[in-house]
PyMOL Python script that loads the backbone (N, CA, C, O; Angstrom):
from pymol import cmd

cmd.read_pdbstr("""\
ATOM      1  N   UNK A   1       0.833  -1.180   0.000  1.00  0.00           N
ATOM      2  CA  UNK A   1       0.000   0.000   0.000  1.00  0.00           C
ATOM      3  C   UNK A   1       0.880   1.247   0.000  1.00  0.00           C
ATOM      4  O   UNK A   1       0.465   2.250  -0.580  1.00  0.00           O
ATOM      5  N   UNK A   2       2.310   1.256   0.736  1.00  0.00           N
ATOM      6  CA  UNK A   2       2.746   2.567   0.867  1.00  0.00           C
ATOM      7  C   UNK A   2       3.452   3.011  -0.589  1.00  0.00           C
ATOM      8  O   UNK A   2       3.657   4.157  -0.989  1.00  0.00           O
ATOM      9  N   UNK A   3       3.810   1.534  -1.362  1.00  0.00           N
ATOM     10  CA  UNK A   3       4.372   1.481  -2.425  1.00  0.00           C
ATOM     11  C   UNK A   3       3.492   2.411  -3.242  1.00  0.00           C
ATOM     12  O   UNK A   3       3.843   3.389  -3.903  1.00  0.00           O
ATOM     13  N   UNK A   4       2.272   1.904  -3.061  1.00  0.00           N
ATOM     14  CA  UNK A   4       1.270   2.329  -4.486  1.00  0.00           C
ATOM     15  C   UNK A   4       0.821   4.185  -3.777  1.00  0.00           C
ATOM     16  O   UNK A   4       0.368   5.229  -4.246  1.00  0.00           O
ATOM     17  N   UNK A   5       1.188   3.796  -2.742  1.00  0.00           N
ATOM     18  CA  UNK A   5       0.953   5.970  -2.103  1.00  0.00           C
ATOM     19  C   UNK A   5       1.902   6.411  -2.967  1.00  0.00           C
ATOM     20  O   UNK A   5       1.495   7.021  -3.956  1.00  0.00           O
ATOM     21  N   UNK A   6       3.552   6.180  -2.776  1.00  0.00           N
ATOM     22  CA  UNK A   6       4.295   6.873  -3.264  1.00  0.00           C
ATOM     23  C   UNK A   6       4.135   6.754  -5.021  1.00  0.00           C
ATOM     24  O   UNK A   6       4.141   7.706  -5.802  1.00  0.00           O
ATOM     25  N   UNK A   7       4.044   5.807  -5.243  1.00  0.00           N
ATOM     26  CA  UNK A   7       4.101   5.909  -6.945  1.00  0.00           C
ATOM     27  C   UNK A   7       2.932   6.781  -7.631  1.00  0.00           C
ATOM     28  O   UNK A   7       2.882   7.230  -8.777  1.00  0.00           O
ATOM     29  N   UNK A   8       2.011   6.882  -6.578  1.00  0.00           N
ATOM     30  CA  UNK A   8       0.680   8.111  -6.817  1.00  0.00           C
ATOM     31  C   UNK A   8       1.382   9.301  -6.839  1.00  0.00           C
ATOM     32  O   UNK A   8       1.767   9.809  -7.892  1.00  0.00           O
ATOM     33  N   UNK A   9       1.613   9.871  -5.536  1.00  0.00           N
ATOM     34  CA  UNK A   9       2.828  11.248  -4.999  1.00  0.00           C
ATOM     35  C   UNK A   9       3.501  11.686  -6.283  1.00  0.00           C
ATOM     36  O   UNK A   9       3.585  12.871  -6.604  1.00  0.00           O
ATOM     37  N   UNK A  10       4.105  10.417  -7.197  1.00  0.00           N
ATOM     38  CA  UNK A  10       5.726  10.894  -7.779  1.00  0.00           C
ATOM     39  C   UNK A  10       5.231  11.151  -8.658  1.00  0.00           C
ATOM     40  O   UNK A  10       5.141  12.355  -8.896  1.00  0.00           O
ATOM     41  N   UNK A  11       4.569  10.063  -9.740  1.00  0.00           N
ATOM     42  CA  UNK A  11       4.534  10.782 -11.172  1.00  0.00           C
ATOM     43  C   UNK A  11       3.184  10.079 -11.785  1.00  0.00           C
ATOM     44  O   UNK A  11       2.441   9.395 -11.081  1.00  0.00           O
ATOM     45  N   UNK A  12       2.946  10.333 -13.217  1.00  0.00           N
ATOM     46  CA  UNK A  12       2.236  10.123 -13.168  1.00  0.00           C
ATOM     47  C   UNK A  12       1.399   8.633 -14.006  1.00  0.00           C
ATOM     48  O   UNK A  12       0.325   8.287 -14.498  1.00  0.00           O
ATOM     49  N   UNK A  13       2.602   8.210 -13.757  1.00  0.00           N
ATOM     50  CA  UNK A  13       2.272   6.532 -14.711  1.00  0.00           C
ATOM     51  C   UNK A  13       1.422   5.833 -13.972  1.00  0.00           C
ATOM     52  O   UNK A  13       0.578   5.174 -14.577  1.00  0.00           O
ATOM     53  N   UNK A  14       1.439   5.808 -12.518  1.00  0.00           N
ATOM     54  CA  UNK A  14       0.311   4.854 -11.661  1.00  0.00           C
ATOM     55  C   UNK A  14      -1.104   5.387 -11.809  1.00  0.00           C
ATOM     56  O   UNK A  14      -1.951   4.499 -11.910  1.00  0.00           O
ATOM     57  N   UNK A  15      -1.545   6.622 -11.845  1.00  0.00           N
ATOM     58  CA  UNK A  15      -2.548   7.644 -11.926  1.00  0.00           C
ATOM     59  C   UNK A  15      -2.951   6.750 -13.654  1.00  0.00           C
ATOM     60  O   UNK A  15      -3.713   5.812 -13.888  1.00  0.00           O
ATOM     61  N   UNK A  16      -2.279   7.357 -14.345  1.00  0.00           N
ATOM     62  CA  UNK A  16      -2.813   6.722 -15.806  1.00  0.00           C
ATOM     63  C   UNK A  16      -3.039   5.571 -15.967  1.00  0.00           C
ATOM     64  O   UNK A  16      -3.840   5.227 -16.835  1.00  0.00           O
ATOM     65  N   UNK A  17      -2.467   4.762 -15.262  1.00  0.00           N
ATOM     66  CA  UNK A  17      -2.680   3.460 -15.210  1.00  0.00           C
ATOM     67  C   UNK A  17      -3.663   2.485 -14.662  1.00  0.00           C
ATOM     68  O   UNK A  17      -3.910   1.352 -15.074  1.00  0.00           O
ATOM     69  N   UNK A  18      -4.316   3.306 -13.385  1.00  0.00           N
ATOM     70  CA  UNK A  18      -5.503   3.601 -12.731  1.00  0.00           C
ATOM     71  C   UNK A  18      -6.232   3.607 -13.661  1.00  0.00           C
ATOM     72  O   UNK A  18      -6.926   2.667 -14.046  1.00  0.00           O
ATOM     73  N   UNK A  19      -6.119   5.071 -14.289  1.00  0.00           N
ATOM     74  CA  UNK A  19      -7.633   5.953 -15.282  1.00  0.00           C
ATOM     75  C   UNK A  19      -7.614   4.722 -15.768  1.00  0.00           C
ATOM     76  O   UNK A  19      -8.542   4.029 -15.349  1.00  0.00           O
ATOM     77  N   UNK A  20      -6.658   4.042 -16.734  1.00  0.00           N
ATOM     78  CA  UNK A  20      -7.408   2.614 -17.868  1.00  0.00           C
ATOM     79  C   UNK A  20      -7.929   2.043 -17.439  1.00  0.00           C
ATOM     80  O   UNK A  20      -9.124   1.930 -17.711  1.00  0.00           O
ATOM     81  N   UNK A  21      -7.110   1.104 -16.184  1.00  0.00           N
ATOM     82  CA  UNK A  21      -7.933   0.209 -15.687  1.00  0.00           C
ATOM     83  C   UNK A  21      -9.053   0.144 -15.006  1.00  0.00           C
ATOM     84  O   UNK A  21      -9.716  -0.890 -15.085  1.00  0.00           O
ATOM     85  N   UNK A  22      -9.415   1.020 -14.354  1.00  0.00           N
ATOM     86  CA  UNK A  22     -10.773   1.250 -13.233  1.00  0.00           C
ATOM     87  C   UNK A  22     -11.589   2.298 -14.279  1.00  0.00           C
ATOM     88  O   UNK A  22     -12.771   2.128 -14.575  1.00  0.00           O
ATOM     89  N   UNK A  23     -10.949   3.158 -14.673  1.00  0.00           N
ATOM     90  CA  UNK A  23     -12.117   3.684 -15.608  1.00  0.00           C
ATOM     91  C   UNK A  23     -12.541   3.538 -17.197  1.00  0.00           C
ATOM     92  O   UNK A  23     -13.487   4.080 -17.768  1.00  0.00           O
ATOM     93  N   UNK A  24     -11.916   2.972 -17.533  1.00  0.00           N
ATOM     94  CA  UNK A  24     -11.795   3.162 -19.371  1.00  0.00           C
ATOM     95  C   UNK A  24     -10.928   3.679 -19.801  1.00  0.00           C
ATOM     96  O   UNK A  24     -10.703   3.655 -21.011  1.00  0.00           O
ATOM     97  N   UNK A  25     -10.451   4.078 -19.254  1.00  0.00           N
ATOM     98  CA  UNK A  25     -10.127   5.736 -20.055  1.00  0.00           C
ATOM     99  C   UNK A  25      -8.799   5.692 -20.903  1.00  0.00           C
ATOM    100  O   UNK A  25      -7.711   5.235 -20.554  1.00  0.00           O
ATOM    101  N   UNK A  26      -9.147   6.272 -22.091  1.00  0.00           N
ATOM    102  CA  UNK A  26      -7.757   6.207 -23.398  1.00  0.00           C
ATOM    103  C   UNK A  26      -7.449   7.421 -23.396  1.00  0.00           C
ATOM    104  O   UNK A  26      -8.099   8.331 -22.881  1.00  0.00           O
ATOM    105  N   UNK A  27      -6.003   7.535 -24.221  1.00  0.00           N
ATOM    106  CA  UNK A  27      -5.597   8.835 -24.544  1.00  0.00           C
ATOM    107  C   UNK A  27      -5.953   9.276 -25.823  1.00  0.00           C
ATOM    108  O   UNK A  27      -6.537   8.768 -26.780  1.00  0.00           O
ATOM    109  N   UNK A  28      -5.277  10.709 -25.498  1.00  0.00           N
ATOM    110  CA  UNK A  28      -6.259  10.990 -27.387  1.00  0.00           C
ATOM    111  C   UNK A  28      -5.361  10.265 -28.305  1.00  0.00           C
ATOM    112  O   UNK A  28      -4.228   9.824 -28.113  1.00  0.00           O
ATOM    113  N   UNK A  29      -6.255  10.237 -29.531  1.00  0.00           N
ATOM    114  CA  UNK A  29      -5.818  10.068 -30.499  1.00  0.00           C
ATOM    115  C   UNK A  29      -5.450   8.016 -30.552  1.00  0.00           C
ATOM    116  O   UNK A  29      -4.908   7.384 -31.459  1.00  0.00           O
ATOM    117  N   UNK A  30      -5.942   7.559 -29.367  1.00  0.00           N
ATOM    118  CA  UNK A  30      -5.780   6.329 -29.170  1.00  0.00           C
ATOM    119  C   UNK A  30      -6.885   5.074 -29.708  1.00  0.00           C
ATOM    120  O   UNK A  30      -8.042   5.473 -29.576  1.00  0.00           O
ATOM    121  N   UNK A  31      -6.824   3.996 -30.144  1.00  0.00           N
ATOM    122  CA  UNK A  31      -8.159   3.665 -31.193  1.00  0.00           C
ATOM    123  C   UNK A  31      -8.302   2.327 -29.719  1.00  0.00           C
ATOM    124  O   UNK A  31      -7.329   1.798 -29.182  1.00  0.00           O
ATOM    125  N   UNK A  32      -9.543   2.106 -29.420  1.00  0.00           N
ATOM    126  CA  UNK A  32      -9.604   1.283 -28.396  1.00  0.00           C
ATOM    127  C   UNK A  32     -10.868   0.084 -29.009  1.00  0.00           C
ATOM    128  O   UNK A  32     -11.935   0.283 -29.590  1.00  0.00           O
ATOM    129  N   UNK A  33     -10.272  -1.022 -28.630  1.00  0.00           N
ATOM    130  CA  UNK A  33     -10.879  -2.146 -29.331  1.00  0.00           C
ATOM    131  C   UNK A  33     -11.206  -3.138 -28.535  1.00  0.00           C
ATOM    132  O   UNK A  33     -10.441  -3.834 -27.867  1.00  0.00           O
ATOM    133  N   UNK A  34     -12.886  -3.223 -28.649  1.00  0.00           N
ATOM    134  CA  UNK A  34     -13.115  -4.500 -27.435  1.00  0.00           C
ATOM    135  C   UNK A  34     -13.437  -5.750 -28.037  1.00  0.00           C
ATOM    136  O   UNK A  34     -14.129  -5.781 -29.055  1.00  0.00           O
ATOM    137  N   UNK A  35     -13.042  -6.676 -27.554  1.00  0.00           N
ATOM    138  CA  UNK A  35     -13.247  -8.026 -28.320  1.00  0.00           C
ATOM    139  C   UNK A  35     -14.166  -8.753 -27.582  1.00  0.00           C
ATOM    140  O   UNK A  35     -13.816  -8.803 -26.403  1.00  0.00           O
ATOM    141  N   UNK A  36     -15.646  -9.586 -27.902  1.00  0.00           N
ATOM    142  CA  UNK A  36     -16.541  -9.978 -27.114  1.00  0.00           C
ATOM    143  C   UNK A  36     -16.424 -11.268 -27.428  1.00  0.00           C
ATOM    144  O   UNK A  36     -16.460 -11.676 -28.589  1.00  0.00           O
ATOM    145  N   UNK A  37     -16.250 -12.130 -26.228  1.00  0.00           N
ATOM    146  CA  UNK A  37     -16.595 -13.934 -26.705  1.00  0.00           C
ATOM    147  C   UNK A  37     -18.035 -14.124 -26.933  1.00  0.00           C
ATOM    148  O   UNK A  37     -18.949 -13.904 -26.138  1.00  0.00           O
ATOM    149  N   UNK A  38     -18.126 -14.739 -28.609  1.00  0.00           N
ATOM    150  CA  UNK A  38     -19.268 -15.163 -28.864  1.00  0.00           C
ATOM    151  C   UNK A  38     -20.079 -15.775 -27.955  1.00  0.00           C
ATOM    152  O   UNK A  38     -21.170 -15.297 -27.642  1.00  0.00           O
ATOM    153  N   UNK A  39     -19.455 -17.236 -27.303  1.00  0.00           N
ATOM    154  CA  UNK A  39     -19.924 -17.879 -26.551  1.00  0.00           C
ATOM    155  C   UNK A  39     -19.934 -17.340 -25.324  1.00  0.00           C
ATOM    156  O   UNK A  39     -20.320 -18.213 -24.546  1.00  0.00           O
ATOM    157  N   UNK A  40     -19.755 -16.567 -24.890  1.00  0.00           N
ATOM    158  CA  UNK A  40     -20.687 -16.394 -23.819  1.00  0.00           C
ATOM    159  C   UNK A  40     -21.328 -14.709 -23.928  1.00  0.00           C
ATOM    160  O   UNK A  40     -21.242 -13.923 -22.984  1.00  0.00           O
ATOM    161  N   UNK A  41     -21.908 -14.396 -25.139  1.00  0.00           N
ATOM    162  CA  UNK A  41     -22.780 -12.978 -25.255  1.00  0.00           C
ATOM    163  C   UNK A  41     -23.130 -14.117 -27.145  1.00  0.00           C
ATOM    164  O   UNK A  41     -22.679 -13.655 -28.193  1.00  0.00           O
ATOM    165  N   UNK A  42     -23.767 -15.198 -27.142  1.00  0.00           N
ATOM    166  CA  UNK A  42     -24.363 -14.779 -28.442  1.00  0.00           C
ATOM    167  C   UNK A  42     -25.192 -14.144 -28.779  1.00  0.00           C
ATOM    168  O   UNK A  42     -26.041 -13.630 -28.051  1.00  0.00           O
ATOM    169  N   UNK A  43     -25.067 -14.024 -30.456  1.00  0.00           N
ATOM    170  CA  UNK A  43     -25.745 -13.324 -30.921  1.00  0.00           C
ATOM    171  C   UNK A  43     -27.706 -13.133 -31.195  1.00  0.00           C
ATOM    172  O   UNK A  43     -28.301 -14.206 -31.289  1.00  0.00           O
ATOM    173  N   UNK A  44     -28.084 -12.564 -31.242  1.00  0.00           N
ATOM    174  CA  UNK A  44     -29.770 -12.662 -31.001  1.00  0.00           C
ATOM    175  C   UNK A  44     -30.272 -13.328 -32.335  1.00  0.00           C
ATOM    176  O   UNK A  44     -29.744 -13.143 -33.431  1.00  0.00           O
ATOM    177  N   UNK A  45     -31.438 -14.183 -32.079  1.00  0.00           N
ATOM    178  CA  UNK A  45     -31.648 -14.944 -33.322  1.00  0.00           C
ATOM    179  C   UNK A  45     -32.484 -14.174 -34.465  1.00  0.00           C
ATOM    180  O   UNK A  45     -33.099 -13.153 -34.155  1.00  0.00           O
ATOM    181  N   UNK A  46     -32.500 -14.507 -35.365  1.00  0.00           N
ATOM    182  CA  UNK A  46     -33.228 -13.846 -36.254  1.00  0.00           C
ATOM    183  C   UNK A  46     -34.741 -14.270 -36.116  1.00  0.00           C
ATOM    184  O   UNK A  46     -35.144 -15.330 -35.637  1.00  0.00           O
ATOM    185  N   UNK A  47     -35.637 -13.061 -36.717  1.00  0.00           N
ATOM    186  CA  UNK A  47     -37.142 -13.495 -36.803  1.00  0.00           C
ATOM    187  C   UNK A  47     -37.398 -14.386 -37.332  1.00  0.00           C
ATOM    188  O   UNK A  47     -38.419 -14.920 -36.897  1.00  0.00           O
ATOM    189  N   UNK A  48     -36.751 -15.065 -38.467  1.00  0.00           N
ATOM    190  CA  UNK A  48     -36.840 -16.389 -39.069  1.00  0.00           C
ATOM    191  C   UNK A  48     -36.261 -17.860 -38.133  1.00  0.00           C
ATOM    192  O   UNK A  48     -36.672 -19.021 -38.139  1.00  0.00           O
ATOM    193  N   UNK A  49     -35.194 -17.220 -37.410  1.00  0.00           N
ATOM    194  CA  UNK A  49     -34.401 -18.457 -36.706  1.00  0.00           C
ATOM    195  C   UNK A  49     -35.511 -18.364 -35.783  1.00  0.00           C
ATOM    196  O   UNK A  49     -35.758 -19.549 -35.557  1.00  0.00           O
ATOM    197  N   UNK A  50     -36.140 -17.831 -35.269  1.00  0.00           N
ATOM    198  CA  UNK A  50     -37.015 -18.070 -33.987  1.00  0.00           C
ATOM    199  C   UNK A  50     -38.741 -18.346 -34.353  1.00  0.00           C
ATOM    200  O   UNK A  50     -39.662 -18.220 -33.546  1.00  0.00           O
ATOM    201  N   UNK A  51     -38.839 -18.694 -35.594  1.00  0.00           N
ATOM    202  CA  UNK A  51     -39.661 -19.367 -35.795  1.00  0.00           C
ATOM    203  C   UNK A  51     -39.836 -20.835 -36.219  1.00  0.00           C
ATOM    204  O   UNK A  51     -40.885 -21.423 -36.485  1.00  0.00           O
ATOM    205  N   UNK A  52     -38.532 -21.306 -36.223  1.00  0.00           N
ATOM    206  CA  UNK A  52     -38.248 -22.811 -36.482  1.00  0.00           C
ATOM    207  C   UNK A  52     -38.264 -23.710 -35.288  1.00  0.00           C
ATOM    208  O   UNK A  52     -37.463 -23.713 -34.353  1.00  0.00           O
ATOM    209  N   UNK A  53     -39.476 -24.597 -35.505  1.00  0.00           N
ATOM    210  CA  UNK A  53     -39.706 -25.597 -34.039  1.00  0.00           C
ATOM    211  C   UNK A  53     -38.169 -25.923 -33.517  1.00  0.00           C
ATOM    212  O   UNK A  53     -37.134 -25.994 -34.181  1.00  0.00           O
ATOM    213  N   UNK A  54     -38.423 -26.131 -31.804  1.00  0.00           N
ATOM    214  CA  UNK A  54     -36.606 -26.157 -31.488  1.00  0.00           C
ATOM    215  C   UNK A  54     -36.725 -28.034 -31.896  1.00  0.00           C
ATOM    216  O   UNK A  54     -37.873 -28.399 -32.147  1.00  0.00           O
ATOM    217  N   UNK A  55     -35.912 -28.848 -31.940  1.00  0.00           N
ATOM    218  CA  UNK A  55     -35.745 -30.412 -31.362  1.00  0.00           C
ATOM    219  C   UNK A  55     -35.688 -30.231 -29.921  1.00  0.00           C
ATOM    220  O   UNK A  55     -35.565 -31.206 -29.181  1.00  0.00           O
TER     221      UNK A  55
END
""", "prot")
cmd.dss("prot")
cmd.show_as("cartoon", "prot")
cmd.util.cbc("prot")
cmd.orient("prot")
């Protein structure tokens, strides 16, 4: 803990490093890319797929 006080205090790589991780947060001009696993967020079925009896 006193580690992560002082590296707050000194400069400012722990602070930025923070903002990403706990908040999102990019710098400008930075392109940010999220990658979603299919399997576990699929995709919604179509009005046609959800009219086909299940087995």
């Amino acid at each position: 803990m006193r580690a992560e006080v002082r590296d707050l205090k000194q400069g400012n790589a722990a602070i930025e490093e923070r903002a990403r991780s706990e908040l999102g947060m990019i710098k400008e001009d930075e392109v940010f890319y999220q990658v979603i696993d299919q399997a576990l967020f699929p995709l919604p079925l179509s009005p046609q797929d959800s009219a086909k009896p299940s087995e």
